[in-house]
N, C-alpha and C positions, 0 to 999 in steps of 0.2 A: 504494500500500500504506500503512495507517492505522501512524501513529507511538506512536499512544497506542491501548489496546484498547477497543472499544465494551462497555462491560457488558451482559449480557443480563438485562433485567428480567425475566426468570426466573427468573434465578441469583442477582440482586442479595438482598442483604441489610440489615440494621439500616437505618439512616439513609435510604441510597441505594436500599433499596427503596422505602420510605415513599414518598421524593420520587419516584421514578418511575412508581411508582403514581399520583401526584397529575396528573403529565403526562398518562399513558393518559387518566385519566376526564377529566380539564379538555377532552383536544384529542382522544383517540382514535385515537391512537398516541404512540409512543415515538421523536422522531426525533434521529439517530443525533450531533447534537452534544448532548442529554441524556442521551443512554449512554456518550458519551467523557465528558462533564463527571465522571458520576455517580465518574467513578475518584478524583472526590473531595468526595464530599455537602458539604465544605463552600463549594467552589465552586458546584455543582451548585444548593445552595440562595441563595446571594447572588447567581447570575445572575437565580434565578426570581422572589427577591424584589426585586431594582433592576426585574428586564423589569414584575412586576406593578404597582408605585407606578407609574412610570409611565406603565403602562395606564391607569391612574385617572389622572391629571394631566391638565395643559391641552392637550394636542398631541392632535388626533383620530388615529383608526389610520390614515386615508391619511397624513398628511403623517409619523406615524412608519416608515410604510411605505415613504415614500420618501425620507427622511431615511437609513434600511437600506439602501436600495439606492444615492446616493450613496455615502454611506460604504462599502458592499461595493465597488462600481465603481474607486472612489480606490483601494483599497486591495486592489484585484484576489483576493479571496477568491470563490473557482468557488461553494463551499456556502452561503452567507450570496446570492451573488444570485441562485441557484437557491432559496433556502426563501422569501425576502423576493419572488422575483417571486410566487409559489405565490399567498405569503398578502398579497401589493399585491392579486392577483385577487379574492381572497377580500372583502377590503374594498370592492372597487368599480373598483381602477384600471384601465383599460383598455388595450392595447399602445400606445397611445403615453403613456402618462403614465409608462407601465413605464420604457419606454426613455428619455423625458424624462429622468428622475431620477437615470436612472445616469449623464447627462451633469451632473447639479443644475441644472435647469433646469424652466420650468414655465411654460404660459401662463399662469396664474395670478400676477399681479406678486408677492402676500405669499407665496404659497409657495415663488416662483421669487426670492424673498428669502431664503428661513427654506433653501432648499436649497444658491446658494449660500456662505450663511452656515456651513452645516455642512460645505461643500466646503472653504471657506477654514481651517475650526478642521483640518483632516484634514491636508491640505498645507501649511499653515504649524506643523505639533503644536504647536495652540492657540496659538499665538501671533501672534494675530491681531490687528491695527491699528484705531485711532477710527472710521476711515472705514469698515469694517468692521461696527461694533455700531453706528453712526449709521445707517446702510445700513438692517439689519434693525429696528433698532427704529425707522426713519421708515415701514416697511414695514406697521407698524402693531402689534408685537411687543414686550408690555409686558417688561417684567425677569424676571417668571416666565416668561412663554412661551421666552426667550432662553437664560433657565437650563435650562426641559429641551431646548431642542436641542441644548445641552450635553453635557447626562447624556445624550440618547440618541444622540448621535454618540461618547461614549464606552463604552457599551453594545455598541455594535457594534463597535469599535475590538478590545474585549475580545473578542468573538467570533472577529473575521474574524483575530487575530493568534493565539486557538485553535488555528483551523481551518486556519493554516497551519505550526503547529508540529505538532498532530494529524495531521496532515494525514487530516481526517475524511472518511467516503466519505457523499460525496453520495445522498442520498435521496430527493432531489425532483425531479423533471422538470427535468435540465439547462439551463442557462441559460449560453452562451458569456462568456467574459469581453471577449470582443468587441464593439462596439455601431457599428452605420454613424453616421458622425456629421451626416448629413444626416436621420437619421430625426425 
């Protein structure tokens, strides 16, 4: 049972419609941590505007994609690794790159850098060691690219602690918080 109420972009008004209308036509739907944010357009809108920058920035959508799912996995949020599998598929990932991820791992060496990089800022809350930022930036991860796995391990941080005070009802195709660790 949701802690916080989901708005109905129906019902929503001034600010909180705007922005949820924006949602609709961007993605074509309304999903349901955008109707719990909207309870307060001005959360609502600094999530939309941190997630869009960086959209635009250095990090492609698979590795932000699974940068998401690390960080939902650490941080055991059911809705965040049910939307982020969704839309990992959407960009390209495949089921094991799915599952990879929520381990932070990657046959990829720089991504399986850049993920557990974002594992270690989640588990140590940032407070993370030389060996650490030597890791990822020998990985080949200029200071920009470092910075936003940053912001988007904090991005989602923001979310998955949401969505467990909200406790928001899931609207995507279930995703266990489970993961076989041989997969």
């Amino acid at each position: 049972m949701p802690r916080l109420n989901a708005i109905d972009p129906k019902e929503a008004t001034g600010k909180a419609k705007e922005l949820l209308d924006g949602v609709k036509t961007k993605i074509g739907m309304v999903p349901n941590l955008m109707r719990t944010f909207a309870n307060s357009p001005a959360a609502l809108e600094g999530y939309l505007n941190f997630s869009g920058a960086l959209g635009g920035g250095l990090l492609n959508a698979k590795l932000r994609e699974q940068i998401a799912l690390a960080v939902a996995d650490a941080n055991n949020c059911e809705y965040c690794l049910s939307a982020h599998t969704a839309i990992g598929k959407m960009v390209g990932l495949n089921e094991n790159e799915l599952v990879a991820s929520r381990r932070a791992s990657s046959e990829d060496a720089k991504t399986n850098a850049a993920l557990m990089f974002a594992h270690q800022i989640v588990v140590k809350r940032g407070e993370v060691d030389d060996t650490d930022v030597r890791t990822v930036r020998g990985a080949g991860f200029s200071d920009g690219e470092i910075t936003e796995i940053i912001a988007n391990v904090a991005l989602n941080i923001f979310t998955n602690y949401f969505n467990h005070v909200a406790q928001t009802v899931v609207d995507f195709p279930k995703v266990s918080l489970t993961v076989a660790k041989s997969a």
